[in-house]
N, C-alpha and C positions, 0 to 999 in steps of 0.2 A: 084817075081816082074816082071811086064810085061816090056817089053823094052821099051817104049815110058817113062814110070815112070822118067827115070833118063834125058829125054830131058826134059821135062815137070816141073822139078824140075832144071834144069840148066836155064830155062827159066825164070822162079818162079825169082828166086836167080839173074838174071843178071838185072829182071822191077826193085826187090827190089833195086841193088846198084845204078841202075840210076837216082829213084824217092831221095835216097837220097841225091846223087854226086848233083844234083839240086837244092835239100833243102840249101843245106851248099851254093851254091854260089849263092844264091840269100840273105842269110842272112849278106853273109861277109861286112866286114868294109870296105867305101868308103871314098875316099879325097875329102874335100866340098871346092871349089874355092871361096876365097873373092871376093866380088863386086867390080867389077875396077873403081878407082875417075873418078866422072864426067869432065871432062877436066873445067879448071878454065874461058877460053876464053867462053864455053858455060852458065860458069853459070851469067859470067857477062853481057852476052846479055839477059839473061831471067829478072835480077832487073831493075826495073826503073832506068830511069838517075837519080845521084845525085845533085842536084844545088846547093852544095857547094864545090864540085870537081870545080878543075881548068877548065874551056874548057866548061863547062856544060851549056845548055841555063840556063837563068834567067828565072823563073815561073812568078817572080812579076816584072812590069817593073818601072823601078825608074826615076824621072825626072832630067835631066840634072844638069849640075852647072850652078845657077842664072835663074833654072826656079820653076814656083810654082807651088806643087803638086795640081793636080785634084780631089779637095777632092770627088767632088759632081759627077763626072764624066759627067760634062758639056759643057767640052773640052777648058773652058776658058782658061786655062793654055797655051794651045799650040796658041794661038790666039794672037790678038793685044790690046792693049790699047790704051787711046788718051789723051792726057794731055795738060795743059796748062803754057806753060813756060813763064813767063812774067819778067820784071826787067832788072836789068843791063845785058842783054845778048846782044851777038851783034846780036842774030836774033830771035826778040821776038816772040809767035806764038802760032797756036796748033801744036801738032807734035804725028804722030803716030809713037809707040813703041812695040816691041816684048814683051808677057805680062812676066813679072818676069824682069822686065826692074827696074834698080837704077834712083837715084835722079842725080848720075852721069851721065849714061848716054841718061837723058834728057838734061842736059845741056852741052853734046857734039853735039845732034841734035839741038840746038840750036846756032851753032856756039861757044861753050864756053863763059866764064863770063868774062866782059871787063875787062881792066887789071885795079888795084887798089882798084875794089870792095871787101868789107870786108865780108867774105864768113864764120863770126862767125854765130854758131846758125843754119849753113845749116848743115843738116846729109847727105852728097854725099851719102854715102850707104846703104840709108832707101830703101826700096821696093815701087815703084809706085802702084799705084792704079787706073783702069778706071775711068775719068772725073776730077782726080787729077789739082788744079793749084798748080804751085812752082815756089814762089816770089820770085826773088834773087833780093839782096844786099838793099831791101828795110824794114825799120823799120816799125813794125804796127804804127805808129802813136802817137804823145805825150798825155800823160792822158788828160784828164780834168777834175775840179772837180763840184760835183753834187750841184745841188740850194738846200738850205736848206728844210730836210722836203723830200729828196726823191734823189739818184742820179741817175746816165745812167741804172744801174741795180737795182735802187730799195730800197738800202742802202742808209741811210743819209749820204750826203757827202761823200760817197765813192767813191772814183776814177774811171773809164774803161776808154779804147782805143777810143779814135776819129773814128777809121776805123773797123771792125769786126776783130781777133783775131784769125789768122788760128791753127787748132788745132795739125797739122800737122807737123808744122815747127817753132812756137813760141820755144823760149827757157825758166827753170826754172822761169826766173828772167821777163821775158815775161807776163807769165801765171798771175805772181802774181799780177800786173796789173787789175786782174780782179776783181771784187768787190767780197768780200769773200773767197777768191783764198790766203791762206798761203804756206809756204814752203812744206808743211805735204801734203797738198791736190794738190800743182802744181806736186808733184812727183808724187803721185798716177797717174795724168792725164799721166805724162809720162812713166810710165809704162805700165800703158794702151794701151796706142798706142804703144809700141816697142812689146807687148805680138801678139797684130793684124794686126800688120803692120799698123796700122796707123787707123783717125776715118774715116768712110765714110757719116756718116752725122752727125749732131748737135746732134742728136737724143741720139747716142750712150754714151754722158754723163751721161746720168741717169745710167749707166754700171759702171761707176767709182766709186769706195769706199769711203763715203761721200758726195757724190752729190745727196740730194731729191728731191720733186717734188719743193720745194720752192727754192733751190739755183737753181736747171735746168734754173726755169723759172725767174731768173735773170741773167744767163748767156747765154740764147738762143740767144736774140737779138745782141751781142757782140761778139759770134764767129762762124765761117766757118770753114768748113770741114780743 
């Protein structure tokens, strides 16, 4: 054997344990670290605000108390109205009002209702309406009855009001009054107006359940907004 033989073979022998002393630790089994929680404070900045949490703006904005939603977004609501206060006040008039304004308080802008007046049949807490009048403490007017053959509305001898008949502020017992006008049909009228806050012109009877083009056009002439 030549002498170099047994270096050469020590050498052989020391690449071989190295290539494997390698092998093994690249194979061995490692610790794999969980994913540390997101901190809570981050993830709550990343979600939209809540707007039913306490503290949270409001997305949708809601109109006040005693104001009337915008349906149309016309801005009427936030605006004024102007009304007409007439009757036992002590200071009769037109009078501008903040729109979503009562039947009250027109007749605080008014000075109040002189004392003694009988304040039957007024709804203090109806909702105004622009160009509104609101008669206090006066009665529409004593019937009269019709000449034979035809009366104020069209019905033989049937009764109406001397004066037009506001539709507004008349009560049950009011309505009836009108020619054709029963208990049955004066409630409808009043539910009518409490569903819309009230009529805003003659017109809107044809709306009421029971009122056709023939009773319409016997009660046109006999009542006001």
């Amino acid at each position: 054997m030549a002498p170099r033989t047994p270096v050469v073979l020590g050498l052989v022998l020391l690449a071989a344990v190295g290539v494997a002393a390698f092998h093994f630790w690249s194979v061995r089994p490692q610790a794999v670290r969980a994913p540390e929680p997101v901190a809570d404070a981050a993830v709550a900045s990343a979600l939209p605000p809540d707007p039913l949490r306490s503290g949270a703006p409001d997305p949708v904005p809601r109109p006040a108390a005693g104001e009337l939603p915008d349906a149309g977004g016309s801005g009427r609501a936030s605006g004024q109205i102007v009304v007409d206060v007439s009757g036992k006040v002590r200071r009769p008039g037109v009078r501008r009002l903040p729109a979503g304004s009562r039947v009250a308080d027109a007749l605080d802008a008014a000075g109040g209702v002189r004392a003694g007046t009988d304040m039957t049949g007024l709804n203090r807490a109806r909702l105004l309406m622009d160009g509104e009048q609101v008669v206090v403490g006066l009665p529409p007017g004593p019937p009269v009855s019709g000449a034979a053959g035809g009366g104020p509305g069209g019905a033989p001898g049937g009764p109406g009001p001397s004066a037009p008949l506001s539709l507004n502020t008349a009560t049950a017992e009011q309505l009836e009054t009108l020619p054709g006008v029963g208990p049955v049909l004066a409630q409808h009228m009043i539910d009518y107006r409490a569903e819309n806050n009230g009529f805003r012109s003659v017109d809107e009877l044809r709306q009421v359940n029971g009122i056709g083009d023939r009773r319409f056009a016997e009660l046109q002439p006999l009542v006001r907004p």
